[in-house]
Each structure stands twice: as structure tokens, then as C-alpha cells.
C-alpha positions, -999 to 999 in steps of 0.1 A, spaced: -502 -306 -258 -463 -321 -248 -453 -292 -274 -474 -264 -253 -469 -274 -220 -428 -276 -231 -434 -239 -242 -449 -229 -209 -420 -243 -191 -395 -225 -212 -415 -191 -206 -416 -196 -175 -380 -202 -172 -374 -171 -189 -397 -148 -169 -381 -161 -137 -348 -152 -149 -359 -121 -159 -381 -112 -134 -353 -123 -106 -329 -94 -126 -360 -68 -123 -365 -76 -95 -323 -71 -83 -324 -39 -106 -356 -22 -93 -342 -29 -53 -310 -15 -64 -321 17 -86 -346 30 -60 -318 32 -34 -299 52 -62 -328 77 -76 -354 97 -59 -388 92 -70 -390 126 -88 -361 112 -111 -380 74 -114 -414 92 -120 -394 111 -148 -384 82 -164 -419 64 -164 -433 97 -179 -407 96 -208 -413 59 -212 -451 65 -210 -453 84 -239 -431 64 -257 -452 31 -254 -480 45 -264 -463 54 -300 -449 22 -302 -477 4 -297 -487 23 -332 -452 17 -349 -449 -23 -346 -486 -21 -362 -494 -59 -354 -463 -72 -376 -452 -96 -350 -492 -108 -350 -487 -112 -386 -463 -133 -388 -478 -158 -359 -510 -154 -377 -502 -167 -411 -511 -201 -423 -478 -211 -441 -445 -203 -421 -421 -186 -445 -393 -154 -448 -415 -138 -471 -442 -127 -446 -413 -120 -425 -392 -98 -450 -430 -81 -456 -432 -71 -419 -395 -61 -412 -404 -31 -445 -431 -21 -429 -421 -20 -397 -389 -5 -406 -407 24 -426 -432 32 -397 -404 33 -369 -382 61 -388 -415 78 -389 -421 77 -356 -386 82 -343 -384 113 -367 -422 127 -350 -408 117 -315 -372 134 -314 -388 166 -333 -415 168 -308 -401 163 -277 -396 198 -267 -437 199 -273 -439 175 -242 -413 186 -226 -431 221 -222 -466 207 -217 -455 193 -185 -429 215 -173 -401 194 -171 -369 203 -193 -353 170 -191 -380 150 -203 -368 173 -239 -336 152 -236 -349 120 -223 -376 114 -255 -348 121 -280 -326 94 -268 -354 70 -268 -364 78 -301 -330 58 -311 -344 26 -301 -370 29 -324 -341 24 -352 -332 -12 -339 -365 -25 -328 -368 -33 -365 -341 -58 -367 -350 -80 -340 -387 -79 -341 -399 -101 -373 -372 -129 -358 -385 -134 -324 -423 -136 -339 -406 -160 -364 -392 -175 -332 -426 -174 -309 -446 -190 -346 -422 -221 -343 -422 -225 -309 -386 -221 -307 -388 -207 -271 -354 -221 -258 -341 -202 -281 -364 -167 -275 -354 -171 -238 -314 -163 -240 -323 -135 -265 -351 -119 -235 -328 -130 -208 -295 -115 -225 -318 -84 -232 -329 -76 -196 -296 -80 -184 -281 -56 -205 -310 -33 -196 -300 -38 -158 -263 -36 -161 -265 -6 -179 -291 11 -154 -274 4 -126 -238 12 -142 -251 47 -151 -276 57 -123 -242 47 -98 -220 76 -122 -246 98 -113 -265 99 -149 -301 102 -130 -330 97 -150 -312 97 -183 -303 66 -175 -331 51 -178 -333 63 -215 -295 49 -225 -303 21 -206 -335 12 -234 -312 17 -262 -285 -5 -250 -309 -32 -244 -325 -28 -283 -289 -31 -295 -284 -62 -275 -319 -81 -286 -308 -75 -324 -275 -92 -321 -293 -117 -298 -315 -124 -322 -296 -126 -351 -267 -149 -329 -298 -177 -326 -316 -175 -355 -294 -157 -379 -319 -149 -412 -304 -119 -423 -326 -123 -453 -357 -111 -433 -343 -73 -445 -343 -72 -474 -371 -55 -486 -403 -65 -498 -440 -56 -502 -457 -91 -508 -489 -95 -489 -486 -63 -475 -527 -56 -477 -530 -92 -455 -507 -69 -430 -521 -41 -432 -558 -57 -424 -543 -72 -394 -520 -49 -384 -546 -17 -388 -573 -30 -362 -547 -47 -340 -523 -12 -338 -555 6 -331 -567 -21 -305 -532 -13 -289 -528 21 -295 -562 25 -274 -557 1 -246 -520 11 -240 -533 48 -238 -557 37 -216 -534 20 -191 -508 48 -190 -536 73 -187 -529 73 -147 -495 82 -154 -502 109 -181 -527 128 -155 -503 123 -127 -477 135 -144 -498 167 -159 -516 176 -122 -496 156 -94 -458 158 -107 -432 135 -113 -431 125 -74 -463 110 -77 -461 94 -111 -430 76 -93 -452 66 -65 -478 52 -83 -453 34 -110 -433 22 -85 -468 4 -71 -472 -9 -105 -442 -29 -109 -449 -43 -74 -483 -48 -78 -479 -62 -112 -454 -90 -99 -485 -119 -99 -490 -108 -133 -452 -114 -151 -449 -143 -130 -482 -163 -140 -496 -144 -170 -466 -130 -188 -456 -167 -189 -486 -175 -206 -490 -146 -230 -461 -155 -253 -476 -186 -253 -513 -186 -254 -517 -169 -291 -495 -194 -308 -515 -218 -290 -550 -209 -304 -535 -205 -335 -527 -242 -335 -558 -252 -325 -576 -232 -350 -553 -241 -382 -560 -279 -366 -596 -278 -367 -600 -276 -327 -628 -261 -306 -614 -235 -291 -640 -233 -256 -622 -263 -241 -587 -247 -242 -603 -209 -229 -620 -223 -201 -587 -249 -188 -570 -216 -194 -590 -197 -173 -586 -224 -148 -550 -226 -145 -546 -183 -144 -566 -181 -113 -552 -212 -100 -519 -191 -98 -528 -154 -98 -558 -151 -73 -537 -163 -43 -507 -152 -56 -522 -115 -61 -539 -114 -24 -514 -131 -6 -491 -101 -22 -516 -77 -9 -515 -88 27 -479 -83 29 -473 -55 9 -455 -40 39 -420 -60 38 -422 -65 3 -420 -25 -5 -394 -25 25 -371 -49 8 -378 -44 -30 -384 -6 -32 -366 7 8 -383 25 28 -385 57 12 -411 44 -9 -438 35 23 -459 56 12 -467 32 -23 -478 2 3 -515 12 1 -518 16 -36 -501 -15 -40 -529 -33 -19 -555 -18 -34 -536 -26 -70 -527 -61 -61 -565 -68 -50 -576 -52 -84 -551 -71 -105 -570 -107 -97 -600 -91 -118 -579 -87 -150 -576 -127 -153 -598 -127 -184 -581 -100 -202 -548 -125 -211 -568 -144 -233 -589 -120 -251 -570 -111 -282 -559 -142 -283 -593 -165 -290 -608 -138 -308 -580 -131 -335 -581 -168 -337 -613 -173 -340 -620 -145 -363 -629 -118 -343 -603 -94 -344 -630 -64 -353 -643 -74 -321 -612 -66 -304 -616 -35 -313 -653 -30 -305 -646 -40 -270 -624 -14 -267 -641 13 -283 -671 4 -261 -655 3 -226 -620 24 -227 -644 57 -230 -661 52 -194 -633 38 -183 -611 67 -192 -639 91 -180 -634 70 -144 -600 78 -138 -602 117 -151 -624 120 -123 -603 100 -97 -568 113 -107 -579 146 -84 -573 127 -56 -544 115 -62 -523 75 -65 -547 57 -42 -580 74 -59 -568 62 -89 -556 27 -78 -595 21 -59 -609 32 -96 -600 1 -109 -625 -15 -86 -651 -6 -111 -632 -3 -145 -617 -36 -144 -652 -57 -143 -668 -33 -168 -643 -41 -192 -644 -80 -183 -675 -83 -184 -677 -64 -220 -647 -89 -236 -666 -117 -223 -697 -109 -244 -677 -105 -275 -659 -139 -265 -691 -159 -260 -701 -149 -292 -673 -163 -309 -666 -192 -286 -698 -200 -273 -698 -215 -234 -721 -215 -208 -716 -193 -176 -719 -227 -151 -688 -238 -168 -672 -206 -164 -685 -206 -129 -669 -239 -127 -638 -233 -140 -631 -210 -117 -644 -228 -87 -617 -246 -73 -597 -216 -80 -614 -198 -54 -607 -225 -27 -573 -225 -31 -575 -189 -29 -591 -187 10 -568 -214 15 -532 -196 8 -552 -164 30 -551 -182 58 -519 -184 75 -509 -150 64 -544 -138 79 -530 -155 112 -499 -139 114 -512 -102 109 -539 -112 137 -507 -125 155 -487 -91 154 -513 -66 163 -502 -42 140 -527 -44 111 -504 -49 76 -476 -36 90 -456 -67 92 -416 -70 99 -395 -86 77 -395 -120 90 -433 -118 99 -432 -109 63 -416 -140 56 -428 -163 74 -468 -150 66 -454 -156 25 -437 -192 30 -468 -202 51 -491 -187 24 -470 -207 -2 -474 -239 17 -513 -238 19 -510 -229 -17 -494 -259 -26 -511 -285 1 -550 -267 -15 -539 -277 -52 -528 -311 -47 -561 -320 -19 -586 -303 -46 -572 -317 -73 -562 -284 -92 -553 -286 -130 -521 -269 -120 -516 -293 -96 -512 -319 -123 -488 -298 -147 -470 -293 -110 -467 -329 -104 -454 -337 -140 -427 -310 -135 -414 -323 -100 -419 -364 -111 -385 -366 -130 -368 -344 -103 -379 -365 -77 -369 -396 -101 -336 -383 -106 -325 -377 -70 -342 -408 -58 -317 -430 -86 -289 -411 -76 -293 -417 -39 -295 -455 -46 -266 -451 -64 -251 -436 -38 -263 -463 -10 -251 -492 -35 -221 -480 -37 -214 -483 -1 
């Protein structure tokens, strides 16, 4: 576990980093652009994802999958990949006047053809970072992620300051896939990973057909909101509600995107190994809510100053779909591990399944709530969310049989440390009189008492977390208590 727990700390590391540059180029950027020109960009890069999830076709999953480590399932994925990407890029730049006209936006034309280079590069640096993530080589993953987001940043911010708009966005994509292949190549230089080869390619193909479709649907799926915003709201709204989702969605890429690099690798290993694999999805579960439930509700209850300082305040108007998000977002917790402990323990049809079962009402759902707009669609997640849940779990149980008490009891002490971290927050919105509209430092002051409780509730209930916590703080605390000696003995 030394090995996982290392990894974890690495990730972590790097989403920090790269969350704390999001974070100072999302503040920046929406002081720069109207939300007609964000909205814009999330359309373009809307559509985009969704063919990408298509195009990498579950290479990287390939490669992590594989029993033996070696170039040759690496050299296998790169052809692929490389064949379906100038596909797609070909489809996307000659279609992009198509979407362009469908939703009535000219520049979007422009924006889809620059983006389509990206889908050039992605090639080069894809099959060595899953090479990278199957080794647990994460030290060396997180300068190539970190050195990639920056360039993404500096290059946003550099052109939406000359006045480039929403176009910036799009240069901004393909700077950043230029920057991860030389990355990649700088800290794990295998050049021989392209040259081309078709070897295994049927083992690909079998994983990479249901696991592209998998994404294909579920990516769809959670850009859906976006797509009907965009088609009967306009771009103003599709930058509203985007804008919500990268607030909203902070819990998420501070505890779970951690994880998620992680966590397949993980099960991998236990399942080449011989392992049960309930133990590990259960202390998983555990340690996600441990993090994301009071994380995602104290983020809820001070939406307010948060919007104010990351977004400014012409974005207001996002603070109740961020709530309402943010409150949604601590029903997702299972949905981290699902692909994960099914491909691993065989069930990668069921992936599938699952989502062929629930996306449909689902999907029906939010066709039905995008006519009322960003918050309508934000409360539909109240129901969607649990449905499909509750759906993954099934397929899960049948895999990975547990029973529900130790489910229950997984996430028990979870839920503790949950009303905990509400507390003081709670007391300071009583305190102002002004429902959730806080100030800045009542902001403050409602997070960094929220934090506190957080902390004191893991280490009096004897959290899981709160042992990896201890083990990360006991050589700190060494370290400064030798120096300080030294210090004092040298007087």
C-alpha cells in the first residue's frame, strides 16, 4: 500500500498545483471575457470532448490494463490512436461550418477548426503518460500535467489580454497539446512508442470498443446541459452554467481527480495480485466522502464570496446553480470507482449496460428541465444522479459482492464529519442575517471555521483519512521539532 498511498500524494500534489493555476486563470479570464465569449468557448470545447472521447478509444486503458508492461502494447495504441485522431480531426475541421450554422454562431466555424489541430499531437503524448500512470511513475506525470496547465494558462491569459476573445481559448488548447508531447517525451523519452505496429490490436480493439462507447455516452451525457443551452438559451447562459461547473466542481478535482489517476492502476494491482477487490471499494468509498461531503456543502453555503472572488461579480447570477450543483456533486461519490472495479474485475460489458440503462431517462430528465433554464437543469440532478448510482451499484455488487450494512458503514463516519464541518459556517450565516449572502471575510472566516471542525471531526472519530493525514504531517512535525532543538542547542 506504501506504493499507493506515495501515488496519491504525488496526485495530489499535482492537482493542487494545477488546480491553484485554474484557479488564478479562471479569476483572471472572467474579468477579461464576457460570458457570451466564455459560453462560446465551452460550446466549442463541448463538442470537441465528446469526439475525443471516441478518438483515444480506451488506448490509454489498454495499456494500464495489460498483464505484461512492454513498448509493444504501447507502439500498438500510439497506431491506432494516431489513425483515429486524423480521422476525427479531418471530420471535425470539415464540419464545423455544420455546427457553426446549427447554432447560429459564426465564430464557433473558426473556433472548431483550430481545435481540430490538437487532435494531431494528442497522439504523441498519450501512450507515454498511460505507460507513465501503469508504472506508477507519478513524480514524473506531475511536471508533464503541471508544465501542461501552465502553458494552457499563460497562453489564455496572454491572448484574451491582446484582445483575441474566445479564440483564445481554442490556441490556448493547442499550445498546451504541444507542450505535454515535449513534456512527455523530456521525462520518459521512448521515441520508439511511434513506430508503427498492429500487434494485439484485436486485445485493443475489445477494450477499447466498449470503453470508447462507455465514454462516448457518458461524456454526451454530461455535456448534454451545455448542448441544449447552447441550442435554446444562447451562449450567455451556457457561460453561466459552465462557469457554475468549474466552481461547483472544485470538491471534485481536489479529492476525486486525485484519486482517479490513481484508483485504476490500483485495482489493477490488486487483481493481477490475486486480491479481493470489496475491501479496497469500500475503504475507498470511505476516504471520498471523508473529503468530498463536507468539502462539497461547506462550498455550497458559501458560494456567495467564493463566485465574488473567483469569477467577480458579474457572474452573481451563477451563485444559485452553484449551490444547488455543489449539493448534487456529494451524490456522484460512487461514480469514481465504477469503471475502475468493474474493468478490473471483469466487467467492462457492464460498464456499458449501466449506461445504456440509465443515460436514456437521465437524458430525457434534463430535455425536459433545460426549458427552464441553468438552475432547472442544475436541481435535475437531484434525481439523475441517484438513479444512476444506484444502477452502477447493482452491476458492482454483482462483481464485487458486499453487503449494504458495510456500505452503510463505510459511509457512516463520513456523515459525522460532514454535520460537523456545517456547523460553524451555519453559525455565521445565522450570525449575518442575510441568508448566503456572506461578505468576503464572513466568507472566510465561515470556510477556515468549516476547515477546523473538519479537521478536529476526523481525528475525534477516528476517520481513515485521518490516519493517512497524520502519516503525512508526522515527518513534518519531526522535522521542525529536530531543527528547533538544533536551534536551542546551539545557543
Amino acid at each position: 500500500m506504501s506504493l499507493v498511498k506515495r501515488a496519491v500524494l504525488l496526485v495530489s500534489g499535482e492537482r493542487y498545483l494545477v488546480l491553484s493555476i485554474t484557479l488564478g486563470q479562471t479569476a483572471l479570464v472572467s474579468r477579461l471575457l464576457t460570458p457570451e465569449q466564455v459560453g462560446l468557448s465551452m460550446l466549442g470545447v463541448a463538442l470537441v470532448q465528446v469526439v475525443d472521447g471516441v478518438r483515444d478509444f480506451g488506448t490509454t486503458n489498454y495499456i494500464i490494463h495489460e498483464p505484461t508492461t512492454s513498448q509493444q502494447s504501447a507502439r500498438t495504441a500510439f497506431t491506432v490512436l494516431l489513425a483515429l485522431s486524423l480521422v476525427f480531426a479531418v471530420g471535425l475541421f470539415a464540419s464545423a461550418g455544420l455546427w457553426a450554422d446549427l447554432y447560429g454562431q459564426p465564430l464557433l466555424a473558426s473556433y472548431l477548426r483550430v481545435l481540430s489541430l490538437s487532435f494531431l499531437l494528442v497522439p504523441f503524448s498519450g501512450p507515454l503518460m498511460a505507460l507513465m500512470r501503469r508504472d506508477f511513475q507519478f513524480a514524473a506525470l506531475m511536471w508533464v500535467n503541471v508544465g501542461t496547465c501552465l502553458t494552457y494558462a499563460l497562453v489564455l491569459v496572454a491572448l484574451a489580454v491582446l484582445g483575441f476573445g474566445a479564440m483564445s481559448f481554442a490556441w490556448a488548447m493547442v499550445a498546451s497539446a504541444a507542450a505535454a508531447v515535449a513534456l512527455s517525451l523530456a521525462v520518459r523519452p521512448e521515441p520508439g512508442v511511434y513506430r508503427p505496429s498492429l500487434q494485439g490490436w484485436r486485445t485493443a480493439l475489445a477494450i477499447g470498443g466498449c470503453s470508447s462507447l462507455t465514454t462516448l455516452l457518458n461524456r454526451a451525457y454530461d455535456l448534454l446541459p451545455i448542448f441544449l443551452l447552447g441550442r435554446f438559451g444562447g451562449p450567455d447562459l451556457v457561460g453561466l452554467y459552465g462557469r457554475a461547473q468549474v466552481v461547483s466542481q472544485l470538491p471534485d478535482k481536489m479529492i476525486l481527480g486525485s484519486l482517479g489517476a490513481v484508483i485504476l492502476p490500483m485495482f489493477a494491482a490488486d487483481r493481477r495480485d490475486g486480491r479481493a477487490l470489496a475491501p479496497g471499494y469500500l475503504a475507498s468509498i470511505g476516504n471520498i466522502t471523508g473529503v468530498l461531503w463536507p468539502v462539497a456543502l461547506l462550498l455550497a453555503l458559501i458560494a456567495h464570496p467564493v463566485v465574488l472572488v473567483l469569477l467577480g461579480s458579474q457572474w452573481l447570477a451563477s451563485v444559485p446553480i452553484v449551490q444547488v450543483l455543489a449539493l448534487a456533486s456529494m451524490l456522484t461519490f460512487p461514480a469514481m470507482l465504477t469503471y475502475p472495479v468493474l474493468l478490473a474485475s471483469g466487467g467492462l460489458r457492464d460498464t456499458l449496460t449501466a449506461s445504456l440503462i440509465g443515460l436514456p431517462p437521465s437524458a430525457a430528465i434534463l430535455f425536459v428541465s433545460a426549458s427552464g433554464g441553468p438552475l432547472a437543469v442544475a436541481l435535475s440532478q437531484f434525481v439523475t444522479v441517484p438513479l444512476q448510482a444506484g444502477i452502477a451499484l447493482w452491476f458492482i455488487r454483482r462483481r464485487v459482492p458486499f453487503r449494504l450494512t458495510d456500505f452503510a458503514g463505510a459511509l457512516r463516519i463520513s456523515a459525522l464529519v460532514t454535520v460537523a464541518t456545517a456547523l460553524p459556517p451555519l453559525a455565521v450565516l445565522a450570525l449575518s442575517g442575510r441568508g448566503f449572502v456572506l461578505t468576503i471575510p464572513e466568507g472566510v472566516l465561515a470556510g477556515f471555521g468549516g476547515a477546523t471542525a473538519w479537521l478536529v471531526a476526523m481525528l475525534v472519530l477516528d476517520h481513515p483519512v485521518a490516519s493517512h493525514v497524520r502519516e503525512t504531517i508526522r515527518p513534518v512535525v519531526l522535522g521542525v521539532r529536530a531543527r528547533t532543538r538544533a536551534v536551542w542547542a546551539g545557543r
